[in-house]
C-alpha positions in Angstrom: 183.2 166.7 235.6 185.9 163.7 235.7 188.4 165.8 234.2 187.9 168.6 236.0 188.6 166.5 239.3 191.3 164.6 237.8 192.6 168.3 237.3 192.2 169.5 240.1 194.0 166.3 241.6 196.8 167.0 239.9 197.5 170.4 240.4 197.2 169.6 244.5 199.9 167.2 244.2 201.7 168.9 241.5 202.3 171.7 243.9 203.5 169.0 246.8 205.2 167.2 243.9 207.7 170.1 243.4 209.1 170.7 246.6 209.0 167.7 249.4 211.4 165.3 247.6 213.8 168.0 247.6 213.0 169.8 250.5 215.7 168.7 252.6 218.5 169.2 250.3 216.8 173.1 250.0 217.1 173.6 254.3 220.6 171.5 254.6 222.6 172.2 251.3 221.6 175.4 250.1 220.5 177.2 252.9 223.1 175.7 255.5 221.0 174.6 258.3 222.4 172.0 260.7 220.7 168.4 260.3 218.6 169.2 263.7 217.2 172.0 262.6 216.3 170.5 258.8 214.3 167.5 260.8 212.8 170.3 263.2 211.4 172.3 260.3 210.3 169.3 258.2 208.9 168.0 261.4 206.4 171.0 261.5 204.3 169.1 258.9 203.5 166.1 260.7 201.8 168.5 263.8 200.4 170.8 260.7 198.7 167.7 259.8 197.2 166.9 263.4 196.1 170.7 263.9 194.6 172.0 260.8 192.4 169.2 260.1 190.7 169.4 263.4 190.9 173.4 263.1 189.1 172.8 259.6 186.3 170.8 260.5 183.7 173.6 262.0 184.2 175.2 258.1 184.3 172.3 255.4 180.9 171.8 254.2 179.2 174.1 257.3 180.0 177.3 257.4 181.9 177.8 254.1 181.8 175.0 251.1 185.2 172.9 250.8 185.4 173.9 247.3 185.5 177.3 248.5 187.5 176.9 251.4 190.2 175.0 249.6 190.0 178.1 247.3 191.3 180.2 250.4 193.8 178.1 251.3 195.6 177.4 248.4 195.8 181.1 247.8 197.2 181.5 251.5 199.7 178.9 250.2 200.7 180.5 247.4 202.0 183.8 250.1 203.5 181.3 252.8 205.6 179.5 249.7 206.5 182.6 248.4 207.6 183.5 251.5 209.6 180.3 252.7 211.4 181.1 249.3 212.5 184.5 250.1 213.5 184.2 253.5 216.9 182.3 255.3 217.1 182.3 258.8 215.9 179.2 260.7 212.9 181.0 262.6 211.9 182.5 259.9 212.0 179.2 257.5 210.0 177.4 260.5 207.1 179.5 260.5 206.8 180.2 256.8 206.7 176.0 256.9 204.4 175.4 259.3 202.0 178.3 258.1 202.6 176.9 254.8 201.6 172.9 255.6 198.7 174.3 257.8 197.0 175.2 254.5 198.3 172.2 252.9 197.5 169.6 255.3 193.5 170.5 255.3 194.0 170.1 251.4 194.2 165.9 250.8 190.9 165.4 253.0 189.1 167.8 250.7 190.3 167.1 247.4 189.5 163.9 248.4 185.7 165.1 249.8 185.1 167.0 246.8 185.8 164.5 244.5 183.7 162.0 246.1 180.9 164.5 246.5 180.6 165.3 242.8 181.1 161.8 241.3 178.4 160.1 239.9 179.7 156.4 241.0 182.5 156.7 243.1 182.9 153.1 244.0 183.4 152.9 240.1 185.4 156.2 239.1 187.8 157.6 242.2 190.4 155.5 241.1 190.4 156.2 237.9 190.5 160.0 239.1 192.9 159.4 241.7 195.5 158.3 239.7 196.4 161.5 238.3 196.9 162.8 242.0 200.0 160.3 241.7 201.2 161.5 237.9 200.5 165.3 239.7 203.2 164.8 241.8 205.9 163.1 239.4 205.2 165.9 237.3 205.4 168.4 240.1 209.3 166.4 241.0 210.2 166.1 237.1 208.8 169.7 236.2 211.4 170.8 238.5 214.3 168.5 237.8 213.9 168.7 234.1 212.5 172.6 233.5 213.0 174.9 236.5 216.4 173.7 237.6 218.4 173.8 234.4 216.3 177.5 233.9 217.3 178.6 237.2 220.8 177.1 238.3 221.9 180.1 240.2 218.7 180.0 242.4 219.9 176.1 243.6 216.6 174.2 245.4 215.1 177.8 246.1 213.5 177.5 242.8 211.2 174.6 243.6 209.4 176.9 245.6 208.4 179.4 242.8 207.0 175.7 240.7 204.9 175.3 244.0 203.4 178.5 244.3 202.2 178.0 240.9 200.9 175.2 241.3 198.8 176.0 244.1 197.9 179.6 242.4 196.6 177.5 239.7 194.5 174.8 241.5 192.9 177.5 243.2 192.0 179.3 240.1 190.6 175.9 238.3 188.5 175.2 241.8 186.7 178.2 241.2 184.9 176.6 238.2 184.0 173.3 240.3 180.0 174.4 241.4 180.1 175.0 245.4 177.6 173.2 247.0 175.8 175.3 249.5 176.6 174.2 253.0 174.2 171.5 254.8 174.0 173.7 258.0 176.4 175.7 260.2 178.3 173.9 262.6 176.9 173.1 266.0 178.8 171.0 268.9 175.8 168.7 269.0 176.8 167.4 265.7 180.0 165.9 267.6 179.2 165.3 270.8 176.4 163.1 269.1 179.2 160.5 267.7 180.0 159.9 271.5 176.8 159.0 272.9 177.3 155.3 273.7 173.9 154.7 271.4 175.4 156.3 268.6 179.2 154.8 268.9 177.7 151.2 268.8 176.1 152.0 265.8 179.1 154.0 263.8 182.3 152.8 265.4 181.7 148.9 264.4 184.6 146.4 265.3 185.2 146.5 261.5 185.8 150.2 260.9 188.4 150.0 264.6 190.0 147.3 262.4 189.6 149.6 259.4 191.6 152.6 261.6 193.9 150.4 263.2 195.3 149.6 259.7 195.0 153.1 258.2 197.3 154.0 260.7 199.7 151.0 260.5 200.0 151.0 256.8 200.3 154.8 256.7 202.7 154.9 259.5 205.0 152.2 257.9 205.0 154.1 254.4 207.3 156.9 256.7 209.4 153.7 258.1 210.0 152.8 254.2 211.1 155.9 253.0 213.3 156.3 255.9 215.2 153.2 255.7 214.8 152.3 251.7 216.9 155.6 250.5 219.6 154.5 253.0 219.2 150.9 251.8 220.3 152.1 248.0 222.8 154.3 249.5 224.7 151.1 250.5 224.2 149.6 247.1 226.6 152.7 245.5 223.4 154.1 243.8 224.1 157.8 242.7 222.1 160.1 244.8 220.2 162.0 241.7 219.0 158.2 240.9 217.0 157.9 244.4 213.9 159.8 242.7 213.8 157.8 239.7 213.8 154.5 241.6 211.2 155.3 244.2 208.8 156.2 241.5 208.9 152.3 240.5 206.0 152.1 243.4 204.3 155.0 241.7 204.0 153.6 238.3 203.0 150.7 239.9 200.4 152.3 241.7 198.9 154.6 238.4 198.6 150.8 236.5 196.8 149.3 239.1 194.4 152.2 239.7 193.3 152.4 236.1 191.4 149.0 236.6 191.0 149.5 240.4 186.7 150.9 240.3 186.2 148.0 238.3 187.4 145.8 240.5 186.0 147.1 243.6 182.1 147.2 241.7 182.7 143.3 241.5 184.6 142.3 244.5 183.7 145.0 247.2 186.0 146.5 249.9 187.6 143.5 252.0 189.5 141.6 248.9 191.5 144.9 247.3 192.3 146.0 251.0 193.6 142.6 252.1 195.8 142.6 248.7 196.9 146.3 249.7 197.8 145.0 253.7 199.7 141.5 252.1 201.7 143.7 249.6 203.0 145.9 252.4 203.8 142.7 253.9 205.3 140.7 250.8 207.5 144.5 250.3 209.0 144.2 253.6 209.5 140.5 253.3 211.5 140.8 250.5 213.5 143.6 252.1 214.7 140.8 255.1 216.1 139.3 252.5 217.9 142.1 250.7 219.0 143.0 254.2 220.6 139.4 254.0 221.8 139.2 250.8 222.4 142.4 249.6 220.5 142.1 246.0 220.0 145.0 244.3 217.7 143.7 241.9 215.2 142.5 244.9 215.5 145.6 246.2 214.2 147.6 243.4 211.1 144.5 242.9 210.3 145.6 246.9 210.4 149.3 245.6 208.0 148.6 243.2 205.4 146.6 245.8 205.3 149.8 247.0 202.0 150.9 244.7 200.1 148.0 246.1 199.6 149.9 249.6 198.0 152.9 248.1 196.4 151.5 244.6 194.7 148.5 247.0 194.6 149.9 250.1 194.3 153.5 250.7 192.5 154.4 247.5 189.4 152.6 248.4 189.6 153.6 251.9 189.0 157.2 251.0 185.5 155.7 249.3 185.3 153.1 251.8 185.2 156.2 254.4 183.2 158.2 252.2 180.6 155.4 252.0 180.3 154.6 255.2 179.4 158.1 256.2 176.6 159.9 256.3 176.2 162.7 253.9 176.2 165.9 256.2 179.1 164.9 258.1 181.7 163.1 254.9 183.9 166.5 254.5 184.5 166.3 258.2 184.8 162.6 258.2 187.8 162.9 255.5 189.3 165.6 257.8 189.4 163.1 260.8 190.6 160.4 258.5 193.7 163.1 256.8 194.8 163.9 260.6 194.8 159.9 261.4 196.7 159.4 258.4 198.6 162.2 258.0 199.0 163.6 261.4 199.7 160.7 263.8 200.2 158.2 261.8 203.6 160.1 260.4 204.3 161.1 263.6 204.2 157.4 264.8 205.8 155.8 262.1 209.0 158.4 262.0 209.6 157.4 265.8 209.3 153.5 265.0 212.0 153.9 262.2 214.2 156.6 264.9 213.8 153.8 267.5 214.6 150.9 265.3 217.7 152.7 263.2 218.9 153.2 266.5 219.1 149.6 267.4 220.2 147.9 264.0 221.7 150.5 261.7 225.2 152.3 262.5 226.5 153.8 259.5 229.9 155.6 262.0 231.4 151.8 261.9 229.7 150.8 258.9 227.5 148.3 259.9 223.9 147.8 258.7 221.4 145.5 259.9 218.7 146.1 257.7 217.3 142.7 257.6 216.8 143.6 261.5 215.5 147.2 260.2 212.7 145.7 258.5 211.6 142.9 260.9 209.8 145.3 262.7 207.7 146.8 259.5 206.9 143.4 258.5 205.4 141.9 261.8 203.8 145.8 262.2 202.0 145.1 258.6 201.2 141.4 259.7 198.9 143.0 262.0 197.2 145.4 260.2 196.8 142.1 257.4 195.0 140.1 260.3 192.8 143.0 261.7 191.6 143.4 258.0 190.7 139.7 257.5 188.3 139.7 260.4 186.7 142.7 259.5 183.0 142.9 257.4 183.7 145.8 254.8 180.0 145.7 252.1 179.2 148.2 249.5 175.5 147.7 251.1 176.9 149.5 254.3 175.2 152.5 255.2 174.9 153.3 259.1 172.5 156.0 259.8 172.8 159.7 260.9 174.1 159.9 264.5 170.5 160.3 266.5 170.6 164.0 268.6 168.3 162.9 271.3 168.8 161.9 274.6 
């Protein structure tokens, strides 16, 4: 059953893999929209990601079973991607995106939920799993680069597409061999207006797990803030363009390593340890960039790249079992839905504003001036919080908080 997940795992990203590190290069370069209307469309995934998740939750697990449902929307992915690739006008590209991501975004909570569902131990083995979710997605960027480019040269970026829909063609195919569950019970709005009765929210939403949310979204938000002002970073440095990829993966590599060992070390250490060593190497990354930002050091630079795979491999791998744990069984699909629109939706959203607002004040690349040591203050003293909230926090493998009560 472990390779089928770790399959399945890899196909998802595989099929993200492929097209978002070269998405914008498809909308500005080849297709000729204006830098406004690129951000615009690949802005459509951020509020993808705080829709469908909360559109998803009355199915997952309820009325349909997520490995069925994540059947049915990777085969509506495989017509919106087809689509987006066929089609050039700006309106056109925006919808065929945001239908597209709406199937997407629904799709990390429950790979996530099914894996966790069908492990035996997944305190022990999601990491292990996990990993290839990460070497999905290097594949999905190198199968391009390296096979479907140099096949297809005439069809410039547009070809990434075509990579994706197979991808996503395929994973819904190999889900079909995972056993569906049989849902626990159709939906019912007493199953979430429970969580909110003030009995109930003493009981599930603990001062740990608000510290637990408050640096899911930090850490996730500042992951947008790194992308956005890293590439620009190496741009000052003369690195080639095509060399960007190649460098950013140093996180990812970073990240596969550490997850090979990472179930064994949560079985003997618990939670709190691996996700203070996730929030301090956030922290230590940014730190380091203050001082490329001073000196200019190329070498640093690329060290702070590869800190990068501490965040996820520490941090938000074991959150995803952390959550899972912590919740009880009938309601885990949805609580990974909640947790992908946190995450994906407004954290992304958040942290693509911070980096708007603080390029705005520190980096001016029409007189040539860059103040990136000032660029990354603001990441670092935004991880020093989330590093603090987590130290307070109580985070046990023995915690189990009971089914939300539907009495009055």
């Amino acid at each position: 059953m472990k390779r089928s997940l770790a399959s399945m795992l890899f196909l998802h990203y595989f099929a993200l893999g492929s097209v978002f590190p070269v998405l914008s290069l498809l909308l500005f370069r080849d297709l000729g929209l204006s830098g406004p209307e690129t951000g615009f469309i690949i802005g459509m995934g951020a509020l993808a990601s705080i829709i469908a998740p909360i559109l998803a939750l009355p199915f997952a697990d309820r009325t349909v079973s997520a490995e069925r449902l994540l059947f049915g929307l990777n085969l509506l992915s495989v017509v919106f991607t087809l689509l987006m690739s066929v089609v050039t006008e700006f309106w056109a590209l925006l919808f065929s995106y945001f239908a597209l991501m709406m199937t997407k975004a629904p799709s990390f909570a429950l790979t996530n939920s099914i894996a966790l569902k069908h492990l035996e131990d997944p305190e022990k083995d999601f990491a292990s799993v996990r990993l290839f979710g990460t070497a999905g997605w290097i594949g999905g960027g190198l199968g391009f680069a390296l096979v479907f480019q140099p096949l297809f040269p005439q069809f410039g970026y547009r070809a990434c597409l075509w990579l994706s829909a197979l991808g996503s063609l395929a994973l819904a195919l190999w889900v079909l061999l995972l056993p569906g569950k049989k849902p626990a019970h159709l939906f019912e709005l007493k199953d979430l207006t429970a969580l909110l009765r003030p009995a109930n929210a003493r009981k599930i939403f603990t001062p740990s797990l608000l510290f637990f949310f408050w640096a899911s979204l930090v850490l996730s938000a500042l992951d947008r803030y790194y992308f956005f002002g890293v590439s620009f970073q190496l741009s000052t440095y003369g690195v080639p363009e095509p060399l960007f990829l190649p460098l950013l993966s140093l996180g990812q590599g970073l990240e596969i390593f550490f997850m090979v060992f990472m179930g064994r070390w949560l079985k003997r250490v618990g939670f709190k340890p691996l996700f203070l060593v996730g929030a301090l190497g956030q922290l230590s990354r940014f730190a380091l960039l203050i001082l490329t930002g001073v000196n200019g050091n190329l070498g640093l630079t690329l060290f702070a790249i590869a800190l990068h795979g501490l965040g996820f491999a520490f941090f938000f791998s074991n959150a995803f079992v952390y959550l899972d744990h912590i919740t009880p069984s009938q309601y885990r699909s949805q609580g990974q839905l909640l947790y992908s629109f946190w995450i994906d939706g407004i954290a992304v959203m958040a942290g693509n504003f911070l980096a708007g607002w603080a390029s705005a004040a520190t980096l001016f690349p029409a007189q040539h001036r860059y103040d990136f040591a000032g660029f990354w203050w603001w990441a670092a003293l935004s991880a020093f919080s989330a590093l603090v909230l987590m130290f307070f926090g109580k985070y046990r493998l023995s915690e189990k908080p009971s089914p939300p009560s539907h009495s009055l």
